[in-house]
N, C-alpha and C positions, 0 to 999 in steps of 0.2 A: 265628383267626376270632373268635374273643369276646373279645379287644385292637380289633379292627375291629369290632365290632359296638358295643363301646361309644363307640370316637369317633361311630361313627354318631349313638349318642343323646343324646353330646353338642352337636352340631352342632345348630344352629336351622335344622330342616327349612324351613321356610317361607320360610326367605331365599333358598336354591336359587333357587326360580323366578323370584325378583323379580331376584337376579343374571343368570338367564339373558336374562329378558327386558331388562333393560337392556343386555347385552352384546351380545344382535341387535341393536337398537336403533340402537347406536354403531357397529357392523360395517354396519348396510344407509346410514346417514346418510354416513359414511363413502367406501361405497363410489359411494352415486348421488353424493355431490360432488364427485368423483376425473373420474368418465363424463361428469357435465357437462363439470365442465373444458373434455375431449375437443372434445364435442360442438358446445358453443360457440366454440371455434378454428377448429372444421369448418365450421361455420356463417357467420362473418365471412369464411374464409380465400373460400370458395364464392361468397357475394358482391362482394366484392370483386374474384375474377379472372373474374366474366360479359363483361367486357369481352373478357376473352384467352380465352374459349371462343366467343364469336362471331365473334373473328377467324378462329381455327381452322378455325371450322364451316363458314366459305366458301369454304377452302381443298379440301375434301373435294369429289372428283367424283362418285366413289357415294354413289346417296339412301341406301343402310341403313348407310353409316359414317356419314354425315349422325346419322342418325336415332339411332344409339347414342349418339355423341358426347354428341348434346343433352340424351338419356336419363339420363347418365351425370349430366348438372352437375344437374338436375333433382331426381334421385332423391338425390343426396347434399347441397341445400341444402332441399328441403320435407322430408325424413324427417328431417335433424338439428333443426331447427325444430320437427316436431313433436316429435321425443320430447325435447327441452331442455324444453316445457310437459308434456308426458307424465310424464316424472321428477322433472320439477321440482316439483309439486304437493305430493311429501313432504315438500318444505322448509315448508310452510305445517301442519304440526302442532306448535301450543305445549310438548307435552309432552317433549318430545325438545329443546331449548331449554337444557332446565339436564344435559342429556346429552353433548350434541354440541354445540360451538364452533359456533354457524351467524353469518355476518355479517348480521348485523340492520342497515341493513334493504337491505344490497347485495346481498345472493342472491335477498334476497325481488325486487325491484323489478324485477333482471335480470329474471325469470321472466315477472314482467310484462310488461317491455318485449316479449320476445318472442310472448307470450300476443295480444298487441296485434298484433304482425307476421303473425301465422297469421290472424290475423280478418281482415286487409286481404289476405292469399292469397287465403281464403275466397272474398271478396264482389267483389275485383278481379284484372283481370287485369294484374298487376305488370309481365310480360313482354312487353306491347303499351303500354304506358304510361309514357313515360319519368318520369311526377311521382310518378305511386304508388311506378315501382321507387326513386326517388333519397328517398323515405318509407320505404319498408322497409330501405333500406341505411341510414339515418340509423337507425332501431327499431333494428336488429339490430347496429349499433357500438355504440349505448349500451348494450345490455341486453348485449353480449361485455365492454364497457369494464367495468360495472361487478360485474358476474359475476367477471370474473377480477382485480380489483383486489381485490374481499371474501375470496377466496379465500386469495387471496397474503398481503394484510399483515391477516387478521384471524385467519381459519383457520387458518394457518400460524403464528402471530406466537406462540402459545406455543412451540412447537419454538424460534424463532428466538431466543427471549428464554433457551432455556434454554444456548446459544452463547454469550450473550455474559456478560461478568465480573459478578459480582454487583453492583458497584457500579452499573452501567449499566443494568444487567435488572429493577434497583427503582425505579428511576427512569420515569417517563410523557414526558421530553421528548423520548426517541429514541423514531423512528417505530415501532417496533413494539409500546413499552409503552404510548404514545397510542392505536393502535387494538386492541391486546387489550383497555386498559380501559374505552375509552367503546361503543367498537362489536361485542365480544364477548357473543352471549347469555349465557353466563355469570355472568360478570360485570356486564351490563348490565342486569338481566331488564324492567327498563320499558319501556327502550325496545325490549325484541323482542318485546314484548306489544301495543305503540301499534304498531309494522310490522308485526306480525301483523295487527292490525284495517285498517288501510289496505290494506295491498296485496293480501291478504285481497278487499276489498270491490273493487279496481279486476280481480281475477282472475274475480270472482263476476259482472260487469259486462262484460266481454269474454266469457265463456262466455256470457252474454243475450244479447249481439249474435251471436254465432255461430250457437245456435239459432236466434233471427230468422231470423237469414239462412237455414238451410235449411230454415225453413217457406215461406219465401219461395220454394226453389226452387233456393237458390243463387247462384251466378252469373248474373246476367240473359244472357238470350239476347244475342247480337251479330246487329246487323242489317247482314248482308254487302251492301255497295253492288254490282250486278253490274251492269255496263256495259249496253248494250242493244245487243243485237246486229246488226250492220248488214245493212237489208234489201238485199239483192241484186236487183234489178232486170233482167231480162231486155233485152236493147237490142232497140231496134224495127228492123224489117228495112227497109234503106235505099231509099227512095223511087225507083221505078226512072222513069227519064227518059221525055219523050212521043215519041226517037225509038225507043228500045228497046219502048214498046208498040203504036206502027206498027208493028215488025220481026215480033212475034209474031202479030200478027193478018195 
């Protein structure tokens, strides 16, 4: 006990906690870039196959398989949408930057891209509009494209470098020492400071419009065209002849 009591006071107490809090830091950064990932595959894959769940959906004779089916592509392409801008948001704190590998500025912009896709959810109906939806599927390719290319050869690229032969792993012209050096917060720290402030500011600017929009109300009402419905006319009862009102009288 008093061998252990004195490591104790040898140890600089005070570093503990800054250890600790750096070590969550890297474990939650970590772990929401992993989820993305996920979510973002989930997101592209979702869009992409609206085509092959509408074909489906005609196929079904019952309304409430109908109505699951649809339930189903719905709730798994606006809830991964949402939460990719939900979790994404902790990509946009500088201090974590010289912590965690973030790809500056391809994780940030993804986020955007998406950010932007949920605001045109928001205010349009993507699913009755074939210009809005082929808009959101273009938002949501680029912000999957560049989401998962940062991921791969930025965020990855020190593991990748530690693979290969020393002579190669020092070197910038193989592709992974290229984007660990120039596009690694880390290593980069200006430029995840200058994507910090941009996309930053275009996140801070799709949240304005989205408020807007629901002071506005939302989604504007749809004005349903209803046909007018055809009067029905009673037919006039046919003119009885002048021998037939001889005959009665």
């Amino acid at each position: 006990m008093i061998t252990f009591a004195l490591m104790l006071n040898a140890v600089n107490v005070s570093v503990v906690p800054q250890t600790l809090v750096t070590a969550g830091s890297v474990y939650t950064e970590n772990t929401v870039t992993v989820l993305l990932e996920i979510l973002v595959v989930l997101a592209i894959s979702m869009q992409i196959a609206r085509g092959y769940f509408l074909r489906i959906l005609r196929k079904f004779t019952l309304r409430l398989a109908a109505d699951i089916w649809w339930l189903l592509f719905i709730l798994l392409r606006d809830a991964s949408i949402f939460l990719i801008v939900f979790l994404g948001v902790s990509l946009f704190w500088p201090g974590t930057y010289q912590d965690y590998p973030i790809a500056v500025p391809w994780q940030l912009l993804a986020v955007d891209f998406f950010a932007i896709a949920l605001v045109i959810m928001l205010i349009k109906d993507t699913d009755e509009s074939p210009t809005w939806n082929s808009a959101l599927t273009v938002l949501v390719a680029i912000g999957s494209f560049l989401y998962i290319v940062g991921t791969v050869l930025v965020t990855e690229s020190a593991l990748a470098l530690t693979t290969l032969p020393p002579t190669v792993s020092a070197s910038t012209n193989n592709i992974w020492g290229f984007f660990n050096t120039y596009f690694n917060s880390i290593n980069n720290p200006t430029l995840a400071i200058y994507s910090f402030y941009v996309c930053f500011t275009i996140l801070l600017v799709a949240g304005a419009v989205a408020i807007g929009a629901s002071f506005r109300g939302g989604i504007a009402k749809r004005t349903l065209a209803v046909a007018p419905k055809p009067v029905v006319k009673q037919p006039q009862a046919p003119a009885q002849s002048s021998a037939q009102q001889q005959q009665k009288k």
